[in-house]
KOLSE-422944 format. One record per residue (C-alpha): residue number from 1; x, y, z. Coordinates in pm, 1 decimal. Layout:
<sites>
SITE|NUM|X|Y|Z
...
</sites>
This chain:
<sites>
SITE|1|1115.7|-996.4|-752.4
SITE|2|886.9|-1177.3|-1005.7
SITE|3|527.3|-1209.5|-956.3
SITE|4|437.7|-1490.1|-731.5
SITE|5|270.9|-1831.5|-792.2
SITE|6|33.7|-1909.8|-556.9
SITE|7|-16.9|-2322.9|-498.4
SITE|8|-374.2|-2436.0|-510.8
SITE|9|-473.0|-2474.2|-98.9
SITE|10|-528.0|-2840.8|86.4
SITE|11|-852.0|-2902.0|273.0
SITE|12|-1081.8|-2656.4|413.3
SITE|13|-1010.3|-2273.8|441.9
SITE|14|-845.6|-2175.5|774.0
SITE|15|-1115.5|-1960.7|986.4
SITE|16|-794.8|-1733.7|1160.9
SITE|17|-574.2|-1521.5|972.3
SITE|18|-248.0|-1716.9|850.7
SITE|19|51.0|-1519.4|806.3
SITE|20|377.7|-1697.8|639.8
SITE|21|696.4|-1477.3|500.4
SITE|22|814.9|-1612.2|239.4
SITE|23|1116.4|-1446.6|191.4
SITE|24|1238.4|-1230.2|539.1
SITE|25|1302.9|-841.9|464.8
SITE|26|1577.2|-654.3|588.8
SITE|27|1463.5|-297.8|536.1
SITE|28|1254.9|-55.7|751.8
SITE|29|968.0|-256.2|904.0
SITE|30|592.8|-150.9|826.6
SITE|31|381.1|-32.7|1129.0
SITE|32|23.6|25.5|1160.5
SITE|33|19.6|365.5|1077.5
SITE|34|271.7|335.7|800.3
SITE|35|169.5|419.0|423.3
SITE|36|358.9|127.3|274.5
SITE|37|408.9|83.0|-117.5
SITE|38|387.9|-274.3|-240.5
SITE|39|300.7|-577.1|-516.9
SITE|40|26.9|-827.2|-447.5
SITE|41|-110.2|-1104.5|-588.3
SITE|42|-449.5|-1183.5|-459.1
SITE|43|-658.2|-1544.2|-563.9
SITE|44|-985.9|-1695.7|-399.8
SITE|45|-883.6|-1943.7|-134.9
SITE|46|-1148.8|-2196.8|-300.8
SITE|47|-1128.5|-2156.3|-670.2
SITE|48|-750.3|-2078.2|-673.4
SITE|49|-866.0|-1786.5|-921.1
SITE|50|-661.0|-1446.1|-928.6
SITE|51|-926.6|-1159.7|-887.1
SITE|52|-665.3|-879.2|-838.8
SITE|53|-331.3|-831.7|-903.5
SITE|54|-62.7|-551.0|-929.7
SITE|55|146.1|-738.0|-1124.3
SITE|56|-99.3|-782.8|-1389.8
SITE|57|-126.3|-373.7|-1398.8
SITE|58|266.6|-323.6|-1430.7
SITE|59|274.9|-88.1|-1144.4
SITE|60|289.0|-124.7|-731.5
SITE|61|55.5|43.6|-537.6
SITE|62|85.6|310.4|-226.7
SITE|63|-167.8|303.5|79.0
SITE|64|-190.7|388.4|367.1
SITE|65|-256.7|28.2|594.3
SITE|66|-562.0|172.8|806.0
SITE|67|-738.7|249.4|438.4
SITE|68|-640.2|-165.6|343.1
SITE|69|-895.5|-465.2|482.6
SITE|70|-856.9|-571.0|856.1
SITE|71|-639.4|-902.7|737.8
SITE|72|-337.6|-644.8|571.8
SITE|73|-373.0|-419.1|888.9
SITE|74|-312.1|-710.4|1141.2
SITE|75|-93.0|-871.9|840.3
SITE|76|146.0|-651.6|706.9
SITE|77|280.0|-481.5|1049.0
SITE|78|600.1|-628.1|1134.3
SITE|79|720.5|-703.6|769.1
SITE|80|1035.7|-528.1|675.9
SITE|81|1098.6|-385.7|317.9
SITE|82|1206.9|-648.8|81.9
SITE|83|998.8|-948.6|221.2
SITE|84|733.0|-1111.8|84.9
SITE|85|472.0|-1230.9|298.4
SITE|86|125.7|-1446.4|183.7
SITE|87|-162.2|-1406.6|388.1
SITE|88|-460.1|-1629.7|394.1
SITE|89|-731.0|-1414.0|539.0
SITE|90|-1093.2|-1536.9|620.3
SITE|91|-1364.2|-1356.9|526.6
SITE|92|-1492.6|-1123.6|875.8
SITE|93|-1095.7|-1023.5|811.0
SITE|94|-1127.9|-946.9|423.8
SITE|95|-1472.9|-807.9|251.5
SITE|96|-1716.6|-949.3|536.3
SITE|97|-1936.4|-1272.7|585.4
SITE|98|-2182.4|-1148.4|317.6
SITE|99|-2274.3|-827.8|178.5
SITE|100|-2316.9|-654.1|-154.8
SITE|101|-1922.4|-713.7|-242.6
SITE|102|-1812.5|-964.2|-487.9
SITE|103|-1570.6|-1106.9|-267.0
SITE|104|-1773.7|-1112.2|46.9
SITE|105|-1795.1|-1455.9|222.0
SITE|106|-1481.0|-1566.5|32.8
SITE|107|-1124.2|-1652.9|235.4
SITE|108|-874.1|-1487.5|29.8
SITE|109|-506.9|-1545.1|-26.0
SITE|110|-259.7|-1284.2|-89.3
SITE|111|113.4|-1272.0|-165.9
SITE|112|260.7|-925.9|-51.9
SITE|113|629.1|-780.7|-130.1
SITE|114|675.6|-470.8|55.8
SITE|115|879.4|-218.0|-175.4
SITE|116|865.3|50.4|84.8
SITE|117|735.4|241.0|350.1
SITE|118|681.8|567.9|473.5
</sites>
């Protein structure tokens, strides 16, 4: 897979977490308490502006899902191993309402291919 393109969101910023597969795995499916290895594209939900990206770095990263934010816990459970899945997760589901991170109070898209799980 290439690294995604996300298109800039209509209207306002959806207060539940939004979870749309792109493209439908048909590998071993993730599960709460899997470590699962993947690419990600992440962008404000407002600005449209990528803050984080493992494209950008050249290399995929491996964690396990209870160590990710609440909206890739509820999120990524259920995806099999070649999908790609974007996720549009509000802030009490990403970095919290407000607080001393940069992305608190921001909703928060994110394009996720799963390379693997263990």
């Amino acid at each position: 897979m290439t690294k995604p393109e996300i298109e800039f969101p209509d209207g306002p910023a959806p207060a539940e977490l939004q979870i749309v597969d792109v493209v439908e795995g048909t590998g071993e499916e993730a599960l709460a308490s899997s470590t699962v290895d993947v690419h990600y594209l992440g962008v404000e939900y407002d600005s449209g502006e990528e803050f984080d990206s493992s494209w950008s770095r050249g290399e995929s990263i491996n964690f396990p899902l209870r160590a990710l934010i609440q909206g890739w816990q509820v999120g990524i459970p259920g995806m099999k191993v070649g999908g790609r899945r974007k996720l549009v997760v509000p802030p009490a589901q990403a970095y919290g309402v407000s607080g001393g991170h940069p992305l608190s109070g921001k909703t928060l898209i994110f394009v996720i291919d799963l390379l693997g799980v263990s």
